[in-house]
C-alpha positions in Angstrom: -69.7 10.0 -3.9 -73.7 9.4 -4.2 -74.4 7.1 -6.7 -75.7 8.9 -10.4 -78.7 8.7 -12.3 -80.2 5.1 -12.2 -78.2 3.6 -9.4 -75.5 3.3 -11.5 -71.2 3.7 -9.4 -68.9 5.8 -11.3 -66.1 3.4 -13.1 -63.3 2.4 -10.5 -60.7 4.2 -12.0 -62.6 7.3 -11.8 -62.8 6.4 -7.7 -58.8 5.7 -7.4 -56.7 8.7 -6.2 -53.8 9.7 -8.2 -50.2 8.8 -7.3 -48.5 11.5 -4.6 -45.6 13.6 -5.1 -43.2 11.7 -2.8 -44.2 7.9 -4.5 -43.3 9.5 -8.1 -40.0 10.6 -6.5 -38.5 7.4 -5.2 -37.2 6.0 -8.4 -35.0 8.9 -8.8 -33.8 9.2 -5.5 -32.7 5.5 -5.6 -30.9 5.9 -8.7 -29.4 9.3 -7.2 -28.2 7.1 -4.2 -26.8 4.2 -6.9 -24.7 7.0 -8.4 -23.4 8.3 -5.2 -22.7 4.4 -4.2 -20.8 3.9 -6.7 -18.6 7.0 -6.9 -17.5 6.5 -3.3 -16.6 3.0 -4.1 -14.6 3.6 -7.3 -12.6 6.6 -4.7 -11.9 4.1 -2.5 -10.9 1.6 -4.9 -8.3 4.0 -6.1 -7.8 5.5 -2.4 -6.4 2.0 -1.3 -4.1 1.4 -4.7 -2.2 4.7 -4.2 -2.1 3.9 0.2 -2.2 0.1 0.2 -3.8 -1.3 3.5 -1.1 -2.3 5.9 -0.6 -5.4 7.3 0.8 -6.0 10.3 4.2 -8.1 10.7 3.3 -11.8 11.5 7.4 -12.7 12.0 8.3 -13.1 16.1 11.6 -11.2 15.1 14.4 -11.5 17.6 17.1 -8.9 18.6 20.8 -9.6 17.3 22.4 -10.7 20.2 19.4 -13.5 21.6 18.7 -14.6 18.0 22.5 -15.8 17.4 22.4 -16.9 20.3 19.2 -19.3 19.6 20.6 -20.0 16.4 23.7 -21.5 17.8 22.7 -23.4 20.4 20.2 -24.8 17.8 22.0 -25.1 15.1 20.0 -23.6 13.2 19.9 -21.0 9.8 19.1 -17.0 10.8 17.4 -14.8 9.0 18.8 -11.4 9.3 17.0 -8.2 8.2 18.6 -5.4 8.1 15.7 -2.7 8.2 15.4 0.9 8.6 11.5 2.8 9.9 9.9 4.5 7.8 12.0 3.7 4.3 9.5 2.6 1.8 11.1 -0.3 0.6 11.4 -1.8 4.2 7.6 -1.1 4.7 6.5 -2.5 1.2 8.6 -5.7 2.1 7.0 -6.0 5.3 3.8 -5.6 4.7 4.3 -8.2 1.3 6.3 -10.7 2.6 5.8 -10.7 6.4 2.7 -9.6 6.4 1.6 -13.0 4.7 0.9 -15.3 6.9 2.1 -18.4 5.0 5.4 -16.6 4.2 5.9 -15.7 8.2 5.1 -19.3 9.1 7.5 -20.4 6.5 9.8 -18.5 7.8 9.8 -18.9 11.8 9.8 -22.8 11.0 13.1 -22.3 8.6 15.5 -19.3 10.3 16.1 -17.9 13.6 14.5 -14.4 12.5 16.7 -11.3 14.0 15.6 -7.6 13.2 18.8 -5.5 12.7 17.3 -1.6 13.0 20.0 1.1 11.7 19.5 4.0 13.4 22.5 5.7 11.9 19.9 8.1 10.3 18.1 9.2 13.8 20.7 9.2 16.1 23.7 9.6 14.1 25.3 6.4 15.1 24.4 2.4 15.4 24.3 0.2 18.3 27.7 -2.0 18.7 25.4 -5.5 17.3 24.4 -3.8 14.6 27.2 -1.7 13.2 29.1 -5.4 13.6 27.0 -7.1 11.5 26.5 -4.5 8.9 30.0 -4.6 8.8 30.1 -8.6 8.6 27.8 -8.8 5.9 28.6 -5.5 3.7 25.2 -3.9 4.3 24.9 -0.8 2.5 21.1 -0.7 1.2 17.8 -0.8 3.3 16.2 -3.7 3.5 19.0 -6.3 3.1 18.5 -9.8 3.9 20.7 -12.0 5.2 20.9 -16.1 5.6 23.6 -17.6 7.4 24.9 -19.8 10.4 26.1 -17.2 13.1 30.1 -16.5 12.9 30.5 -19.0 10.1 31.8 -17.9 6.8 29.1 -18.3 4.3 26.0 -16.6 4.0 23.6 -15.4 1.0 22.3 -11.8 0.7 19.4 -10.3 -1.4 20.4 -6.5 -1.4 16.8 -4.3 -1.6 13.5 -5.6 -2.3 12.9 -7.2 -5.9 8.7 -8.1 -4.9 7.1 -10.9 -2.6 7.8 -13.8 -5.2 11.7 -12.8 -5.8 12.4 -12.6 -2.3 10.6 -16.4 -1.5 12.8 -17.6 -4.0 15.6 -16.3 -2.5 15.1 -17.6 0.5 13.6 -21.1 -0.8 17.0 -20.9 -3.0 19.3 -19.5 0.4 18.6 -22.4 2.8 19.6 -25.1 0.0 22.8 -23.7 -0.1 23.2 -22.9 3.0 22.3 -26.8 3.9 25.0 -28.2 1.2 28.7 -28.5 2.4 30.7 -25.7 2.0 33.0 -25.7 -0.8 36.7 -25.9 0.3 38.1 -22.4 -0.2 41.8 -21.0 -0.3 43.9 -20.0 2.6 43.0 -16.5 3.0 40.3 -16.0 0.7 37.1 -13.5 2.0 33.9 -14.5 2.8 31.5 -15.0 -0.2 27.7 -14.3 -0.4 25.1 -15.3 -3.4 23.9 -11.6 -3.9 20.6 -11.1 -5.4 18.2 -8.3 -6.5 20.3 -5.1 -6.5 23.4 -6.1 -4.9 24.2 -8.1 -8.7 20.8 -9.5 -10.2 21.9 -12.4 -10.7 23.1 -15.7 -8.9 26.4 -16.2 -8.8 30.0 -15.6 -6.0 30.5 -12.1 -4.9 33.2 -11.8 -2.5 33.1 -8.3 0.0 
């Protein structure tokens, strides 16, 4: 712009453009994408509380008849879990308690860890190993566990899945027990389990 009447510029704000469309717009599309941020996050938040993320199994489980074996010949404690796919307690258990990896480290240094599968549901019958121990150890509920020396009497059971903590306990609570010498029983008397969760609730005998 020429310069006015006596030489004088016209005042710099008069010489400074005005703000564009798009500039003037920016603020709001920021807080627009904020919005939309934070809506997708609060879904997912409640997404992954309703489908919680699954973890895979950390335990090296063995099958029945190579896991007693190892157990025996190290005279060691196994851990049986009796187990079915896709039941939700077995999953939620899995994923809690196995899924940990200080839990599965605790356990492959205590047990033997053996994975009894009952496919009574798919196929109508069970393998001869695990309708035996189902038998052995009066397994009627998915997921049982199981601690106990291979063909010896005594063992301790937690019947269905009471949480991560209950079931640590348990088997904090199982190998003490299991490492104590065995009371003297009766001629003739059954085999006796501590049953836990719901197979009783409480600590105590329960004979089969």
């Amino acid at each position: 712009m020429p310069p006015n009447e006596g030489g004088a510029r016209p005042p710099a704000a008069a010489r400074r453009p005005g703000r564009s469309g798009p500039t003037r717009a920016a603020p709001n599309v920021l807080i627009a994408l904020a919005g939309a941020l934070l809506a997708a996050r609060v879904a997912l938040g409640v997404y992954e509380h309703a489908r919680p993320v699954e973890r895979a199994d950390r335990v090296e489980w063995r099958e029945p008849a190579a896991g007693e074996a190892e157990a025996r010949a190290g005279r060691r404690l196994a851990l049986y879990c009796f187990t079915r796919d896709g039941e939700p307690r077995c999953r939620q258990m899995s994923r809690e308690v196995f899924g940990d990896p200080r839990s599965a480290a605790a356990i492959e240094r205590q047990f033997v860890p053996i994975r009894v599968l009952d496919l009574s549901r798919e196929e109508g019958r069970n393998p001869p190993d695990v309708e035996r121990l189902e038998r052995e150890y009066s397994v009627r509920e998915f997921p049982t566990l199981v601690v106990a020396h291979p063909g010896r009497a005594r063992f301790e059971r937690q019947a269905g899945y009471p949480g991560a903590l209950a079931t640590v306990q348990f088997l904090t609570r199982a190998t003490g027990r299991m490492l104590m010498p065995a009371p003297r029983q009766r001629p003739g008397a059954s085999r006796d389990s501590t049953a836990a969760g719901v197979d009783g609730g409480a600590d105590g005998a329960a004979s089969r």
